[in-house]
C-alpha positions as CSV (number, residue, x, y, z in Angstrom):
1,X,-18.4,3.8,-8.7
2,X,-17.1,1.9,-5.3
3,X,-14.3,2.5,-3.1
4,X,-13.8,-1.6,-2.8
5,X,-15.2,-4.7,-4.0
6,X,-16.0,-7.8,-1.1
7,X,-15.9,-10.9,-2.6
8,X,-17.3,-13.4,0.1
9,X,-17.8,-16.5,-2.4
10,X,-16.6,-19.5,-1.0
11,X,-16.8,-21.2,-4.6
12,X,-16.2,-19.4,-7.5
13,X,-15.9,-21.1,-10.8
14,X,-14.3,-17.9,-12.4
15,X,-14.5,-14.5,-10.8
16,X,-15.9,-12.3,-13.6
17,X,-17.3,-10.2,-10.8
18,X,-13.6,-9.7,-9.7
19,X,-12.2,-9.2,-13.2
20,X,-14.9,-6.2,-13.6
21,X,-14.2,-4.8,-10.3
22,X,-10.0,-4.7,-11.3
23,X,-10.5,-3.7,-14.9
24,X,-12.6,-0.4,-13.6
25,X,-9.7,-0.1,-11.0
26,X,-11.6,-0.5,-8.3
27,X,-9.4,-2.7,-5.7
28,X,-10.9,-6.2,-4.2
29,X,-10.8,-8.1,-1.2
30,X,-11.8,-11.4,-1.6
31,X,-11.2,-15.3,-0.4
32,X,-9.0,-17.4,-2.6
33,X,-11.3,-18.9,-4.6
34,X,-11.6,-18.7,-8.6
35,X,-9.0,-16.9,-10.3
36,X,-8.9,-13.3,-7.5
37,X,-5.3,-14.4,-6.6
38,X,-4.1,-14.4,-10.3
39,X,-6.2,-11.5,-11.0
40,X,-4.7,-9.2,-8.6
41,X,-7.3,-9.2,-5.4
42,X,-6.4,-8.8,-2.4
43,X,-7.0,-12.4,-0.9
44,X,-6.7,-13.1,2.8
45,X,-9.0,-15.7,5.0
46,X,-12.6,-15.1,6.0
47,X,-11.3,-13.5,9.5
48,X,-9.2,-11.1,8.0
49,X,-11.6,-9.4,5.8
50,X,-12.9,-6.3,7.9
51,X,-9.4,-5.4,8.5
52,X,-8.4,-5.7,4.7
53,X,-11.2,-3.8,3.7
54,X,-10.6,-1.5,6.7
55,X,-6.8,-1.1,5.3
56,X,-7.8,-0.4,1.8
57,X,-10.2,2.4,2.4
58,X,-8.1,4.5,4.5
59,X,-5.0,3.7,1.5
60,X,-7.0,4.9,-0.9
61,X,-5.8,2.7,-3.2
62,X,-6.8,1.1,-6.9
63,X,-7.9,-2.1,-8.4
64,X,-5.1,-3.1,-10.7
65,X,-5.9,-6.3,-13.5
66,X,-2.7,-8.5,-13.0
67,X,-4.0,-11.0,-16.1
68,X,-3.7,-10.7,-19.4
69,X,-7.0,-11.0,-21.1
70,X,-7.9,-11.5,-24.6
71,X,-8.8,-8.8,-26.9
72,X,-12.6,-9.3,-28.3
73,X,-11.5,-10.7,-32.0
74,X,-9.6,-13.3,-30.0
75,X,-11.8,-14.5,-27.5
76,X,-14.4,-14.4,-30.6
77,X,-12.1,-17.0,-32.5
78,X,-11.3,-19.3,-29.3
79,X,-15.3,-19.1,-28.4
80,X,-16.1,-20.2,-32.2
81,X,-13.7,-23.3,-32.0
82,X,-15.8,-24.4,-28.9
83,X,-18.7,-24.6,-31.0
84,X,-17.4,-27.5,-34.0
């Protein structure tokens, strides 16, 4: 259980850490890197992050996943053709 997640990663090859956070609905605030702009983070430079975090725990507010993900029989076949 958090209130927010703080993604300070200034490389991020995916973001799965992000993708958790949103699917539980637990809102992010993160730096543009991997895919936390597509996902649904909040994303704002490194000197704006206290007052992002600041503005999301007095809102109150949820993580919401703004991708569309896979279901697991899906992402089984995709993950299988990577394999031949």
């Amino acid at each position: 259980m958090a209130d927010v997640v703080l993604s300070t990663s200034k490389h991020e090859s995916y973001g799965a850490s992000i993708i958790e956070a949103l699917t539980a609905g637990v809102p992010v605030v993160s730096l543009d890197v991997g895919v936390a702009k597509e996902a649904g983070a909040i994303v704002v430079p490194q000197n704006q992050l206290k007052e992002a975090v600041l503005e999301v725990l007095r809102g109150g507010g949820v993580g919401v996943l703004k991708l569309s993900l896979p279901s697991a029989e899906v992402w089984a076949q995709e993950w299988k053709k990577t394999l031949q």
